[in-house]
Structure formats: structure tokens, C-alpha cells
MARVEXSE-760950 format. One line per 2 residues: for each residue x, y, z of N, C-alpha, C. Coordinates in Angstrom, 3 decimals. Atoms other than C-alpha are relative to their C-alpha. Layout:
REM MARVEXSE-760950
X/Y/Z/X/Y/Z/X/Y/Z  ...
//
This chain:
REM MARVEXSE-760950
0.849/-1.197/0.000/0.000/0.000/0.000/0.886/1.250/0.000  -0.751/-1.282/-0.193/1.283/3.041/-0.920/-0.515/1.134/0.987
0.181/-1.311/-1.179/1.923/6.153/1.598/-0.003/1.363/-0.446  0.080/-1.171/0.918/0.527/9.192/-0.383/0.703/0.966/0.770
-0.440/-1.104/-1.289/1.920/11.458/2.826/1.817/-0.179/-0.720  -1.839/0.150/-0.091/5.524/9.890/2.221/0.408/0.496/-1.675
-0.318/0.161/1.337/5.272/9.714/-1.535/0.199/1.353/-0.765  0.292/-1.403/0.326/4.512/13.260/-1.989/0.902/0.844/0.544
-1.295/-0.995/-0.822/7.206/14.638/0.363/1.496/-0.421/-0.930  -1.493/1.080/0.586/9.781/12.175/-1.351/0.306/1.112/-1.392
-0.552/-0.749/0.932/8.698/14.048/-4.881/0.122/1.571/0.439  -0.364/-1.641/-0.418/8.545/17.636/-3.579/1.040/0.389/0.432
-1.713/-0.080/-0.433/12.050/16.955/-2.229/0.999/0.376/-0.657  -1.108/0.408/0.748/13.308/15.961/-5.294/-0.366/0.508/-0.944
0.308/-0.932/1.334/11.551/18.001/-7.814/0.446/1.340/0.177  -0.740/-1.018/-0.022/14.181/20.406/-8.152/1.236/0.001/-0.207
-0.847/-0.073/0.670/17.375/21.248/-9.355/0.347/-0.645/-1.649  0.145/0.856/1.098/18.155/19.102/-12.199/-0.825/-1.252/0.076
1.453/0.897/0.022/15.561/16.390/-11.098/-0.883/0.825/-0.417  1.203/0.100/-0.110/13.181/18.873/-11.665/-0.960/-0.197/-1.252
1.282/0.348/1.483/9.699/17.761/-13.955/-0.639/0.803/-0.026  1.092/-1.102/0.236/7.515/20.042/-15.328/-1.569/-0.882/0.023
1.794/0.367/0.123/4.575/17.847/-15.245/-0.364/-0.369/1.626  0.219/0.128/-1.279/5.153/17.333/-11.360/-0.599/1.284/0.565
0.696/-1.178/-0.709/3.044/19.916/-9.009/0.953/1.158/0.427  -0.609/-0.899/-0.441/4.279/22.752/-7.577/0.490/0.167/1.369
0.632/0.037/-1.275/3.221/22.397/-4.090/0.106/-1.263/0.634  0.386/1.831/-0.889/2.918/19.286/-1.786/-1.124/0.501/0.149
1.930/0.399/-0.305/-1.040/20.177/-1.521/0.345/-0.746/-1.340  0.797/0.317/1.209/-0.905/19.974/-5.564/0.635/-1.668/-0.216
-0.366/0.926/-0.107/1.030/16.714/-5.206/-0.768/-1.283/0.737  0.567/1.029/-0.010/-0.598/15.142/-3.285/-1.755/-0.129/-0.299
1.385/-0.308/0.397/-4.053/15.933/-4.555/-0.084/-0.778/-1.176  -0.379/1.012/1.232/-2.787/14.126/-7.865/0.417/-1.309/0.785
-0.096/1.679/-0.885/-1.703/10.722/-5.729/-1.069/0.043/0.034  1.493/0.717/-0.886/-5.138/10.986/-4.452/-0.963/-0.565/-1.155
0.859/-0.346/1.318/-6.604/11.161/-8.144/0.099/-1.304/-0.473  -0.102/1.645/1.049/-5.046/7.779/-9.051/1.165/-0.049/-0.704
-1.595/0.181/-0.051/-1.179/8.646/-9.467/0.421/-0.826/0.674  -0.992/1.013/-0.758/-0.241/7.030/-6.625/0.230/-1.648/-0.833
0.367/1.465/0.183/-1.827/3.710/-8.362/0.880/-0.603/-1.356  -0.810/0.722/1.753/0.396/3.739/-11.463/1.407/0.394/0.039
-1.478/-0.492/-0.194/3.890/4.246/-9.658/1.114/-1.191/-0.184  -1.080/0.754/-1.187/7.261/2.674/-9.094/1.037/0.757/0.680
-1.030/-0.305/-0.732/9.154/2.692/-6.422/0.798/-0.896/0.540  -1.072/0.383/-0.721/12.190/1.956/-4.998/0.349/0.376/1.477
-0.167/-0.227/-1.606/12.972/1.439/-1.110/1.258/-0.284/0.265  -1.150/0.698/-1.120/15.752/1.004/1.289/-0.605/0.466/1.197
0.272/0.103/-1.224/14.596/-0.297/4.123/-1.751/0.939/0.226  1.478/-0.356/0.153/11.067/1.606/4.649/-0.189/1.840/-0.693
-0.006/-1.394/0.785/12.274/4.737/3.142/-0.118/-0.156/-1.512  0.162/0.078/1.320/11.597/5.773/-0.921/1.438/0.326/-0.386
-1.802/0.008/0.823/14.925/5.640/-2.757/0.114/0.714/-1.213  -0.108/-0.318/1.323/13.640/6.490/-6.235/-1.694/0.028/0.332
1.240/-0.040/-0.067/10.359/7.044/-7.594/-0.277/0.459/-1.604  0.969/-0.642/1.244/8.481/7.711/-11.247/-1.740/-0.268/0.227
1.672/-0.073/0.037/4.546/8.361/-11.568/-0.333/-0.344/-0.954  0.288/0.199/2.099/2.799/7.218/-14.546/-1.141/0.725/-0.512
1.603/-0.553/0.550/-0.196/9.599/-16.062/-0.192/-0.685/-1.323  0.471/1.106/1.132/-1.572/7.103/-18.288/-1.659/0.552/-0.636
1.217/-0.042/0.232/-4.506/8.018/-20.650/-0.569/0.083/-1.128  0.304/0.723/1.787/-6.063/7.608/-24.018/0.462/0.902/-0.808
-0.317/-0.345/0.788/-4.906/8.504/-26.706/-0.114/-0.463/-1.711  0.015/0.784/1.204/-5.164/7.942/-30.837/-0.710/-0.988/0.173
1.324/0.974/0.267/-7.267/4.892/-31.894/0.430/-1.318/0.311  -0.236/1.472/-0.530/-7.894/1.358/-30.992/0.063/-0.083/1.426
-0.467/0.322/-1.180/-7.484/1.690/-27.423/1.530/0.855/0.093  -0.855/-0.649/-0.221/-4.258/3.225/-27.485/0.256/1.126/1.182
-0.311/-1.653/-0.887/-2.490/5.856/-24.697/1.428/0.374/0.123  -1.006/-0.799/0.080/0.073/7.709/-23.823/0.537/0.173/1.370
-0.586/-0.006/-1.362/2.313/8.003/-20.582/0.614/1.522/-0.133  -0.920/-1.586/-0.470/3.553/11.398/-19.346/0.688/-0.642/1.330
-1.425/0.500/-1.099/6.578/10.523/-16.844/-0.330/0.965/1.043  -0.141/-0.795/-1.091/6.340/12.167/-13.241/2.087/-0.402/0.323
-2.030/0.569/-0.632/10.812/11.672/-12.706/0.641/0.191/-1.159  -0.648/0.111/-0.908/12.900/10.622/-12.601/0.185/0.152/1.247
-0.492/-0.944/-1.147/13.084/11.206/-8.785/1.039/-1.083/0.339  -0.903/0.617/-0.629/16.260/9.500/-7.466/0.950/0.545/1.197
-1.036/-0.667/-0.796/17.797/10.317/-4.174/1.660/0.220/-0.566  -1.685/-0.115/0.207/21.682/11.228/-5.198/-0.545/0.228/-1.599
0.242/0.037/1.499/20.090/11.285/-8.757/1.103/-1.402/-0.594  -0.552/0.929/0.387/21.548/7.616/-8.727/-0.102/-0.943/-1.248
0.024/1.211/1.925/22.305/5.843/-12.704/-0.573/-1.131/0.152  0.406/1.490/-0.211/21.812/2.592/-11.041/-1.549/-0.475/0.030
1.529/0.206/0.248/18.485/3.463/-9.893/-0.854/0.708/-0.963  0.083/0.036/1.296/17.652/4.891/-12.550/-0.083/-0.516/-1.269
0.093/1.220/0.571/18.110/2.172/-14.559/-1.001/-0.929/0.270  1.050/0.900/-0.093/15.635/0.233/-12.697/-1.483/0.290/-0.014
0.956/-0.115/0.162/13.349/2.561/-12.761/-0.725/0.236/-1.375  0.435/0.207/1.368/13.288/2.537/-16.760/-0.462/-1.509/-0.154
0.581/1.517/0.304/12.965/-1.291/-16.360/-1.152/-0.172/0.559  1.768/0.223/-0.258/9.624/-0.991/-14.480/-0.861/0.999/-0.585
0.958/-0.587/0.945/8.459/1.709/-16.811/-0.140/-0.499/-1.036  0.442/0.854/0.908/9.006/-0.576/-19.720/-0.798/-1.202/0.119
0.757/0.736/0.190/7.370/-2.794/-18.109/-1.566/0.014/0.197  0.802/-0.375/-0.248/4.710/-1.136/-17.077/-0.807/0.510/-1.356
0.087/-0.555/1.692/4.291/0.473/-21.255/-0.316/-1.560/-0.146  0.808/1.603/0.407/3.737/-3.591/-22.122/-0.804/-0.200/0.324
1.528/0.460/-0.151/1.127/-4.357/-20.091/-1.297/0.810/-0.870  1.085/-0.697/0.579/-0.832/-1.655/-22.428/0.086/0.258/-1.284
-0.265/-0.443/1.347/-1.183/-0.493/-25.690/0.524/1.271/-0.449  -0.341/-1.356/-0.644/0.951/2.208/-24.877/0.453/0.526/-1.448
-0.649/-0.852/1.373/1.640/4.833/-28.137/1.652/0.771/0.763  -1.402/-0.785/-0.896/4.115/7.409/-26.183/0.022/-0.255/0.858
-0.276/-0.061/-1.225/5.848/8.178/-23.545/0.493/1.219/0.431  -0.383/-1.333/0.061/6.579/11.422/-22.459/0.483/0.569/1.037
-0.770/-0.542/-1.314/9.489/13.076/-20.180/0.162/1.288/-0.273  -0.466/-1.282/0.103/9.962/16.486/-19.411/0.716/0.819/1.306
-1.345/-0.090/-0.512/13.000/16.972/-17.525/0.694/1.351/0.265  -1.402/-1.451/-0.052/15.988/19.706/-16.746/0.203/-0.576/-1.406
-1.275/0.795/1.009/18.545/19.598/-19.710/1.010/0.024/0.068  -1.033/-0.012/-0.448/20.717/19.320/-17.651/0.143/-1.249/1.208
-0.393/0.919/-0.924/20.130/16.213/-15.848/0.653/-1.218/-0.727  -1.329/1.274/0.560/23.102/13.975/-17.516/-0.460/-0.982/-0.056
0.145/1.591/-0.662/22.210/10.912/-15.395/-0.814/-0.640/-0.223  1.188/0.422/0.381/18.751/10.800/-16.425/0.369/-0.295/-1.658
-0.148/-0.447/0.997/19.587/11.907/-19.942/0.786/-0.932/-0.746  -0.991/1.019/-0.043/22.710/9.414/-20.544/-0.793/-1.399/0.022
0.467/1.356/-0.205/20.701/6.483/-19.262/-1.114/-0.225/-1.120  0.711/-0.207/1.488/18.092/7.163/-22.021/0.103/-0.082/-0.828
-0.561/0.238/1.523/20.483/7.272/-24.656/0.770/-1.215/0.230  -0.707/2.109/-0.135/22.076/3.851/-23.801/-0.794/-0.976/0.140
1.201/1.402/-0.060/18.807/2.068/-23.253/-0.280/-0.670/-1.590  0.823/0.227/1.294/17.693/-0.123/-25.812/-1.379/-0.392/-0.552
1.453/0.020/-0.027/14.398/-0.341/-24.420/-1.234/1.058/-0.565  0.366/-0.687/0.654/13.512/2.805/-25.692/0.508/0.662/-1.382
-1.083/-0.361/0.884/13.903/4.923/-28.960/-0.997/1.599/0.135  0.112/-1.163/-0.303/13.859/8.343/-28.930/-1.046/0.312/-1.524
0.465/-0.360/1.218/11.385/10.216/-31.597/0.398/1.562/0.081  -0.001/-1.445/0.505/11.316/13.731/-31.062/0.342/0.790/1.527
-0.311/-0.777/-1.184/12.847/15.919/-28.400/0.522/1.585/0.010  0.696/-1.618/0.193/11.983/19.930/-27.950/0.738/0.593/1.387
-0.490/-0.984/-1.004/13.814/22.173/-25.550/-1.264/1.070/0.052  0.810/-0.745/-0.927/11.152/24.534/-23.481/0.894/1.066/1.302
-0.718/-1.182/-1.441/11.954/27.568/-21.330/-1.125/0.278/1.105  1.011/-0.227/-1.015/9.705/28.157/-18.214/0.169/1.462/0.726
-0.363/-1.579/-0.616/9.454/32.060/-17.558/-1.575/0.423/1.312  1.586/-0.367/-1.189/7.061/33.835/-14.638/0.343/1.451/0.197
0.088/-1.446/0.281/6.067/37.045/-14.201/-0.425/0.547/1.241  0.764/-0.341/-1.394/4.930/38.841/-10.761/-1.365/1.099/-0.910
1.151/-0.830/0.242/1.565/40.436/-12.061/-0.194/1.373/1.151  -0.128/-1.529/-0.769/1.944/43.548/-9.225/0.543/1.091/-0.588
-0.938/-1.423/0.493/4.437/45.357/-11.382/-1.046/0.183/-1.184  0.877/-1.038/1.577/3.265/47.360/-14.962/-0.118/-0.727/-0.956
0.685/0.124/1.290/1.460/45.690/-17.572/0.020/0.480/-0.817  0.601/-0.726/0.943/0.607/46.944/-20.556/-1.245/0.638/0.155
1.163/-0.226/0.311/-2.815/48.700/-20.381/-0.914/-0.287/-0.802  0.842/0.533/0.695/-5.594/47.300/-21.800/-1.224/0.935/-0.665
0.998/-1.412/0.151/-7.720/50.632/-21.943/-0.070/0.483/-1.157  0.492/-0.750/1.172/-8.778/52.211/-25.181/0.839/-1.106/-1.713
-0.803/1.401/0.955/-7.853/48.671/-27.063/-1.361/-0.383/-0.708  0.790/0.483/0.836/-10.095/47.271/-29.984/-0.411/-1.220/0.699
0.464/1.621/0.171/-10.156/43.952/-28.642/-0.478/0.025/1.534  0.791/0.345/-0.853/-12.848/42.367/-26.424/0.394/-1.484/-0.086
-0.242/0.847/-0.657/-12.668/39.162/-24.472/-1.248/-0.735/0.733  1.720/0.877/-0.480/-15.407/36.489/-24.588/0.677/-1.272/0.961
-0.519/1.536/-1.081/-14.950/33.751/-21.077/-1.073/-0.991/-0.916  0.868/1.155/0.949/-16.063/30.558/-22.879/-0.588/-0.350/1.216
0.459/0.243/-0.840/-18.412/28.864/-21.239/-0.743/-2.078/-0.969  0.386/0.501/0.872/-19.269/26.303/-23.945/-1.204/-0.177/-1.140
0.256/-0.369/0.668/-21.990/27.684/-25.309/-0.121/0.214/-1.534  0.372/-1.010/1.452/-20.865/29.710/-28.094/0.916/-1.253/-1.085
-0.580/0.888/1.394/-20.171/27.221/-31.036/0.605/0.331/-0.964  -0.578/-1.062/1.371/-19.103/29.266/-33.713/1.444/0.401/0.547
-1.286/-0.471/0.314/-16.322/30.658/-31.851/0.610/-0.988/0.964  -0.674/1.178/-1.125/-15.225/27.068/-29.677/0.805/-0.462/-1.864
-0.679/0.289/1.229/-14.850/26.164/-33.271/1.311/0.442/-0.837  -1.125/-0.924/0.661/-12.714/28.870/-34.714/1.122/0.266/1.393
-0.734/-0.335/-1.037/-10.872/28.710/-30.983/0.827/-1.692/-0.530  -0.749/0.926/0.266/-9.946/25.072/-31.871/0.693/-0.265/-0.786
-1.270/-0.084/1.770/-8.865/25.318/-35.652/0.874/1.004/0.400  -1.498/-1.102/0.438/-6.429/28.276/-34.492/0.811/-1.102/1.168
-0.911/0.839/-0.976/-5.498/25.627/-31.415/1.145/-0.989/-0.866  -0.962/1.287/1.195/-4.506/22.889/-33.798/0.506/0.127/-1.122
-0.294/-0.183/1.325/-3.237/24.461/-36.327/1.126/0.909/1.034  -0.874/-1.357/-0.456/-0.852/27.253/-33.886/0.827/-1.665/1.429
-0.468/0.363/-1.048/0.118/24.014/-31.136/-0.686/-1.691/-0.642  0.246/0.960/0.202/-0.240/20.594/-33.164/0.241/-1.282/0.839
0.077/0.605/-0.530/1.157/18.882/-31.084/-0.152/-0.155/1.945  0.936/-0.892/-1.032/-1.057/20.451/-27.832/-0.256/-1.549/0.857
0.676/0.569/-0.309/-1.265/17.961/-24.982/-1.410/0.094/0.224  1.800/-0.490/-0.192/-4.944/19.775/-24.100/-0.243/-0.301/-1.323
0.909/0.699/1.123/-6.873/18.311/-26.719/-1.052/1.096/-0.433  1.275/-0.772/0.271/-10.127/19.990/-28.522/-1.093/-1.109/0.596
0.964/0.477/-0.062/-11.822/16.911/-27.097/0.377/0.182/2.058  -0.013/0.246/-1.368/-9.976/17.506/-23.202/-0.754/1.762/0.219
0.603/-1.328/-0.317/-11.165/21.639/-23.770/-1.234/-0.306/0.051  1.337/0.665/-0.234/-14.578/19.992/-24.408/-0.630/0.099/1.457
0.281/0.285/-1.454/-14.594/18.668/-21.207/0.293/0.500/1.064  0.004/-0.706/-0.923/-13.453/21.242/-19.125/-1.030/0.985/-0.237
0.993/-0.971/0.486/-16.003/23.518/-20.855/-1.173/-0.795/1.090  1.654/0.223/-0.809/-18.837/21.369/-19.534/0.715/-0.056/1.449
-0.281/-0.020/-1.045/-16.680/21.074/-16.143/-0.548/1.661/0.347  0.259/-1.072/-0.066/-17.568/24.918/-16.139/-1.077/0.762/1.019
-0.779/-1.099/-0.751/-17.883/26.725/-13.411/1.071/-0.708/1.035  -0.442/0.719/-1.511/-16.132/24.027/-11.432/1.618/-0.174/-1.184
-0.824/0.418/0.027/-13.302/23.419/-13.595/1.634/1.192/0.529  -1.179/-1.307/-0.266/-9.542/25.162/-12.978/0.545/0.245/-1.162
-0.201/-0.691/1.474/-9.372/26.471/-16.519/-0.783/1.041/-0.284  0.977/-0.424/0.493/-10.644/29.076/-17.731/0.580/0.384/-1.783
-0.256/-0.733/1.288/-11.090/30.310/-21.689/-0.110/0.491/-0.457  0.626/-1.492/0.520/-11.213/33.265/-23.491/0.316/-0.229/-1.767
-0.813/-0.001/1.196/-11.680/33.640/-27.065/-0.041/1.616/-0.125  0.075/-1.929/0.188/-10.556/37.611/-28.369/-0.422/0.266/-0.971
0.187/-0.385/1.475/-12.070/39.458/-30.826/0.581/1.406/-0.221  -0.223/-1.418/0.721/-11.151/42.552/-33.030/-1.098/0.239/-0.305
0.938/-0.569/0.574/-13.795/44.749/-33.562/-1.223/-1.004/-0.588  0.885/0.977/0.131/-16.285/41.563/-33.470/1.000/-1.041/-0.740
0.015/1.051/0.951/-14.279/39.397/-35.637/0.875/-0.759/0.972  -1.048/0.360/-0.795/-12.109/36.677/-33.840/1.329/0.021/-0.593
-1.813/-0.302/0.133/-8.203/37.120/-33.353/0.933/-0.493/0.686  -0.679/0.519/-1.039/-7.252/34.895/-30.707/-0.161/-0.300/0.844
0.989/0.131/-1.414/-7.907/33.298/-27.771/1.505/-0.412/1.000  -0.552/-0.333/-0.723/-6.349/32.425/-24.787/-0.158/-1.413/1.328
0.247/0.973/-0.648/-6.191/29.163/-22.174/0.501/0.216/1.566  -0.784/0.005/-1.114/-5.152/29.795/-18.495/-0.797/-1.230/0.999
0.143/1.179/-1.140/-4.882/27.103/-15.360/0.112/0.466/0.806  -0.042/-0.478/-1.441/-5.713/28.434/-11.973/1.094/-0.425/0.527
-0.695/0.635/-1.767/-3.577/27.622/-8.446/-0.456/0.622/0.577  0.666/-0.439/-1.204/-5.541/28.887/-5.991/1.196/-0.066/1.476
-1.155/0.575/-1.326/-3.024/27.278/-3.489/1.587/0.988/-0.038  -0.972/-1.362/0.274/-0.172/29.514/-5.062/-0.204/1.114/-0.520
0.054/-1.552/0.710/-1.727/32.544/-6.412/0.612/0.019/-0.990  -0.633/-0.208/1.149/-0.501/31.878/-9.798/-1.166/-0.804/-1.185
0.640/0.227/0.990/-1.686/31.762/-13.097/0.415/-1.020/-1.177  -0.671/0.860/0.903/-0.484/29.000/-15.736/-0.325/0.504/-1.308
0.192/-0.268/0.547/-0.537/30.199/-18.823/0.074/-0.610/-1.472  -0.450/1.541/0.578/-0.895/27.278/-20.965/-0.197/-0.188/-1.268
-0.724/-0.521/1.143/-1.524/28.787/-24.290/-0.801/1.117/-0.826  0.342/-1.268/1.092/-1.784/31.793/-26.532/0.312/-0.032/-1.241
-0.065/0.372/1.871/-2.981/31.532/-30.241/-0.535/1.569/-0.113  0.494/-1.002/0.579/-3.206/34.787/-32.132/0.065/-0.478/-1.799
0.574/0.798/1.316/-4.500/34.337/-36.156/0.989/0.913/-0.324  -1.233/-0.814/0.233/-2.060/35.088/-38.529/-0.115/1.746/-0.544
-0.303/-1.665/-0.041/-3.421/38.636/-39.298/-0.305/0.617/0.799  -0.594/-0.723/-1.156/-2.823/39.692/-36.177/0.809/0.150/0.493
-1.424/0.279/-0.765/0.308/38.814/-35.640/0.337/1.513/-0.352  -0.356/-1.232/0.317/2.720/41.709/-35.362/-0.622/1.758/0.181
0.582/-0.723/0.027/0.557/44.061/-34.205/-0.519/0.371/1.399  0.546/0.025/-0.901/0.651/43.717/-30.878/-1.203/-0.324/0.980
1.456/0.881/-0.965/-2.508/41.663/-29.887/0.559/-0.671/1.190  -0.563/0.628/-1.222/-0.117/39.237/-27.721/0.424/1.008/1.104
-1.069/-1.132/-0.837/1.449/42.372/-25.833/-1.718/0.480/1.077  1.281/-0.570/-0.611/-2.552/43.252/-25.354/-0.674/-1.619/0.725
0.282/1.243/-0.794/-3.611/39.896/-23.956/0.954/-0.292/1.241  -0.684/0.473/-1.594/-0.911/39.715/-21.536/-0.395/0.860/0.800
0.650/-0.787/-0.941/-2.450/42.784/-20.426/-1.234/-0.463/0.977  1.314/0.447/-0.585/-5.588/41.729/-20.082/-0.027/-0.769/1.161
-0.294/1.418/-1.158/-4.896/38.581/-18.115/0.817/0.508/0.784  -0.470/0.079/-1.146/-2.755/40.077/-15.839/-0.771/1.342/0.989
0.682/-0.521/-0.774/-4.963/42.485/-14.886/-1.344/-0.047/0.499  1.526/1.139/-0.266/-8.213/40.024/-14.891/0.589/-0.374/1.547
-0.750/1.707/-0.906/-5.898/37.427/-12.360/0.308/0.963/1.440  -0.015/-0.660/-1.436/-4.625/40.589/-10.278/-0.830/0.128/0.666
1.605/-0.434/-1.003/-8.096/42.017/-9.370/-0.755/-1.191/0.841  1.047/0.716/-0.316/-8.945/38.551/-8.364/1.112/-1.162/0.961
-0.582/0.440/-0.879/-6.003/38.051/-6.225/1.063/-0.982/-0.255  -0.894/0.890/0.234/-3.527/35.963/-7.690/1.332/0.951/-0.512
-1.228/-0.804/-0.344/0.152/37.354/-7.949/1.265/-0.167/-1.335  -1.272/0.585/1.466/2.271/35.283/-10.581/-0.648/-1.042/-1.478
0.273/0.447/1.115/2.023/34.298/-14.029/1.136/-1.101/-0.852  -1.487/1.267/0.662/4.058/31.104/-15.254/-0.523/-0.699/-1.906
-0.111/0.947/1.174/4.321/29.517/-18.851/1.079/-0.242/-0.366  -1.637/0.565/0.747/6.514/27.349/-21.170/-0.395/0.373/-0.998
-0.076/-0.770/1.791/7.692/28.770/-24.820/1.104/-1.609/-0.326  -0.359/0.583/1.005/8.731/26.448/-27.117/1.716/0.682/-0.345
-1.275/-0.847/0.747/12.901/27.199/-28.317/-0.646/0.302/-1.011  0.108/-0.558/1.743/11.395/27.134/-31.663/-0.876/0.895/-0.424
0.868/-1.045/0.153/9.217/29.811/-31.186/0.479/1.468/0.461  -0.650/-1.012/-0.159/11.713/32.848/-31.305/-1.162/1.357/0.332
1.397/-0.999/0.392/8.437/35.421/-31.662/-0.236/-0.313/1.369  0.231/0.268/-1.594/7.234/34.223/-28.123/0.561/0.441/1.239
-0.867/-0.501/-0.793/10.021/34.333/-26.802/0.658/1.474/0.416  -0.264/-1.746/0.848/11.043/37.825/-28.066/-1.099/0.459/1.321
1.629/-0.687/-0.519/7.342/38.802/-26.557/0.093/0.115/1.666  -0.305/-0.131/-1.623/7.610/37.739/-22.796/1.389/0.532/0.177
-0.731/-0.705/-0.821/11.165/38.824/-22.440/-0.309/1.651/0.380  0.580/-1.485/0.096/9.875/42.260/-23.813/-0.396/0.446/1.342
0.773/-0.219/-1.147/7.431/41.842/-21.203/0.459/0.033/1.811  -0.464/0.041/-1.449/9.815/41.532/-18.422/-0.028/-1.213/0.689
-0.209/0.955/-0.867/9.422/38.019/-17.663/0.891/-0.694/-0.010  -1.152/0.648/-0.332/12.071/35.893/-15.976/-0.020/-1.440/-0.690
-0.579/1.176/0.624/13.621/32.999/-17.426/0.194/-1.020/1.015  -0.451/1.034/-1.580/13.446/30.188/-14.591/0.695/-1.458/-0.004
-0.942/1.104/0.258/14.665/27.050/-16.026/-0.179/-0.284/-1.888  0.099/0.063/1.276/15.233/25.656/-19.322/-0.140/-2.171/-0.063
0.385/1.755/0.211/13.553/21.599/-19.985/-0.261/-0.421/-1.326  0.266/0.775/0.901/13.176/19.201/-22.099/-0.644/-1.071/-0.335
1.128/1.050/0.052/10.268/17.405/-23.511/0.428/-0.959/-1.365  -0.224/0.996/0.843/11.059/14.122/-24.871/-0.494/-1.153/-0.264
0.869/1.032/0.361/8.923/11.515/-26.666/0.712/-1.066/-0.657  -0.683/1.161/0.725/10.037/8.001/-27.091/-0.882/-1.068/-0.156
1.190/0.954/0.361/8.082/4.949/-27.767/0.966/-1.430/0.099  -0.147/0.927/-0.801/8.638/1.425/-26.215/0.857/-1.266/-1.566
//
């Protein structure tokens, strides 16, 4: 039986420095609130003696056709960030990928954890497909915004409703973030989660027409905002719509008590990047999301 109390202190320990994961919580509430969800039930771990030694999580969940899914990795966590264990804990994630009809697998790491990184490229249990460097910047929403005041563009909260523009919010999704873990069928379902879910969505318009929308993820528990993604159409680009949306949202999130604003940019999205430094936000680590398949 696992000890969600222990299991959750073990990763909050170790999610950090070059252990740390971006798909792990922030918090030991948000940690262990995910164990409670049905993480704990798809782990391994490693002990000495009644203590955790090592540890990966598995978020397992459908994906593509036939039955098919997809694993997102909680770890590496290894006390000492040990190779050895490390090693064993790729041998109970491969074995854990067999028992299913598993498509991916998906780590998102430092890029700078060697030990993890090294052991990955010497396995021959896995093979690497595609691997994306990510920067993780945050912003304190107290300091100066942009102003949003005497701006063309209005800001519809979805609610699921409005069809016409969930539609034209999804073709700019999948077409601006193809390969988008949030789905048009997981926005679906936070739409009808609505007023209860911790998303909210905005699509923007120009002068009625749409121009962009906008996805954020509460924390209540940290006063921060996730900012998980911004599509503007391509004739808007350049024109400062993104510069006016960060306004917006950070002065929606302030008035309503929340303090910091976090997202990941893509390396290959120089334009983005460009945009938040503009904006003053900090650069906090730099990871790497890497998809391999069994």
C-alpha cells in the first residue's frame, strides 16, 4: 500500500534542481491531490529499508485509436540522482508500457540532468522520436502591464456555449500548437466542467471578428496563473494583440487576487520568446520534452 503522505514529500524533495519535472506539481497540496486522483496507483518505487529511494509516476490516458495511450513521466526522482536506480526505474516503466497499448511516452526533464539523460540514450528499451527544448518564464503580475484601456479587442470567457467561436478557438489551437497535450476533445470537457473546472477560456475578438484566444490554469493554493496557451491568427500577428492579452490577463488574475504568471515557450518559437522577455518576464529554467516509444 502506498503512503501518499511519504510519496509526496519524497517528490517535492526531489523536484528540483536538475531532477526537476515540469509535469510534477508545484506544491505538496498539488502533489498530493494528484496521488489521491489515481497517481499514486500507477507508480514505481524503490525502497531502502522503509524509506523511498527512487520514484516515477505514470499519467496514463487515451490517446489515438484502438485503445491506445500515452504516458507522461512524473521523474525521474532519485535520491543522489543515482544511474543505477535509474536504470531500474526505466525497467519498471518498460514494463509497465507492455502491459498496455501504450503509443508514447513522455518526459519532461531539466537539460541538464546527464544521469537521467545518458541512461536514455544507452537504453535499448527505448527509442527516442522527437525531443523539444522549453523555457519556463514567470512574471509577478503587481508590477506594470501593458494597459488594456482604449484597445479594440474584447474578451469572450467561454463557457461552452458559443459554437461558432469554440470552433474557430480550436482550428487556431490545432493548427498554432499541433502537437497540444490539451486536446479539442480535453477543452470539451473542461467547458462542460464549467464553473467548477480550474481552466478558464477566453476567445478575443477585433472589432467583433475573432483574433485569438487564450487558455489559463488556476492555483488557488499559489496565487498563480499557468498560462498554458496563446494563439493569435495570422493577421494579427505583429501588431501587438499578444502584448494586449498579456495585459488583459494580468490584470483580470490581479483584481482577483492571484500574484504570478508562469508559462513554457517552445525554443522554436523565437516570436514568443522575443514577446515575454519584452514583457519583463524571468527565465526560470530551461527543460526538455522528450517523446520516445517502447
Amino acid at each position: 500500500m502506498v503512503d501518499v503522505q511519504q510519496l509526496a514529500a519524497f517528490i517535492y524533495r526531489n523536484n528540483t534542481g536538475i531532477q526537476k519535472c515540469g509535469y510534477a506539481g508545484s506544491t505538496l497540496a498539488d502533489i498530493v491531490d494528484d496521488l489521491e486522483e489515481g497517481l499514486k496507483e500507477s507508480s514505481v518505487l524503490l525502497y531502502e529499508g522503509d524509506e523511498i529511494s527512487a520514484a516515477v509516476l505514470l499519467d496514463i490516458y487515451e490517446s489515438g485509436e484502438d485503445g491506445q495511450c500515452d504516458i507522461e513521466v512524473w521523474g525521474p526522482f532519485s535520491r543522489d540522482n543515482d544511474t543505477g536506480r535509474i536504470r531500474q526505474l526505466l525497467d519498471g516503466l518498460q514494463t509497465a508500457a507492455s502491459e498496455q497499448a501504450t503509443r508514447y511516452i513522455h518526459f519532461f526533464v531539466s537539460g541538464e540532468n546527464r544521469p537521467f539523460l545518458d541512461v536514455l540514450d544507452a537504453s535499448d528499451a527505448f527509442s527516442v522520436l522527437k525531443e523539444t527544448g522549453h523555457y519556463h518564464y514567470a512574471a509577478d503580475l503587481n508590477v506594470c502591464f501593458p494597459s488594456v484601456h482604449n484597445s479594440s479587442l474584447s474578451y469572450i470567457t467561454m463557457t461552452g456555449s458559443e459554437s461558432g467561436l469554440l470552433e474557430l478557438l480550436n482550428g487556431l489551437h490545432d493548427a498554432a500548437f499541433p502537437d497540444a497535450i490539451l486536446t479539442k476533445e480535453d477543452i470539451a470537457a473542461e467547458l462542460k466542467r464549467s464553473p467548477h473546472s480550474e481552466y478558464d477560456l477566453y476567445s478575443i475578438l477585433d472589432e467583433g471578428c475573432f483574433t485569438g484566444y487564450a487558455i489559463v490554469r488556476r492555483n488557488g493554493i499559489t496565487s498563480t496563473i499557468h498560462l498554458q496557451y496563446l494563439g493569435v491568427t495570422p493577421g494579427a500577428r505583429g501588431r501587438g494583440t499578444g502584448r494586449q492579452i498579456i495585459g488583459f490577463l494580468a490584470e483580470t488574475y490581479r483584481k482577483r487576487q492571484f500574484n504570478s504568471m508562469k508559462l513554457v515557450v517552445s525554443e522554436n518559437n523565437p516570436a514568443a520568446i522575443c514577446l515575454y522577455e519584452r514583457l519583463d518576464f524571468c527565465r526560470e529554467s530551461a527543460m526538455q520534452h522528450i517523446i520516445v516509444s517502447k
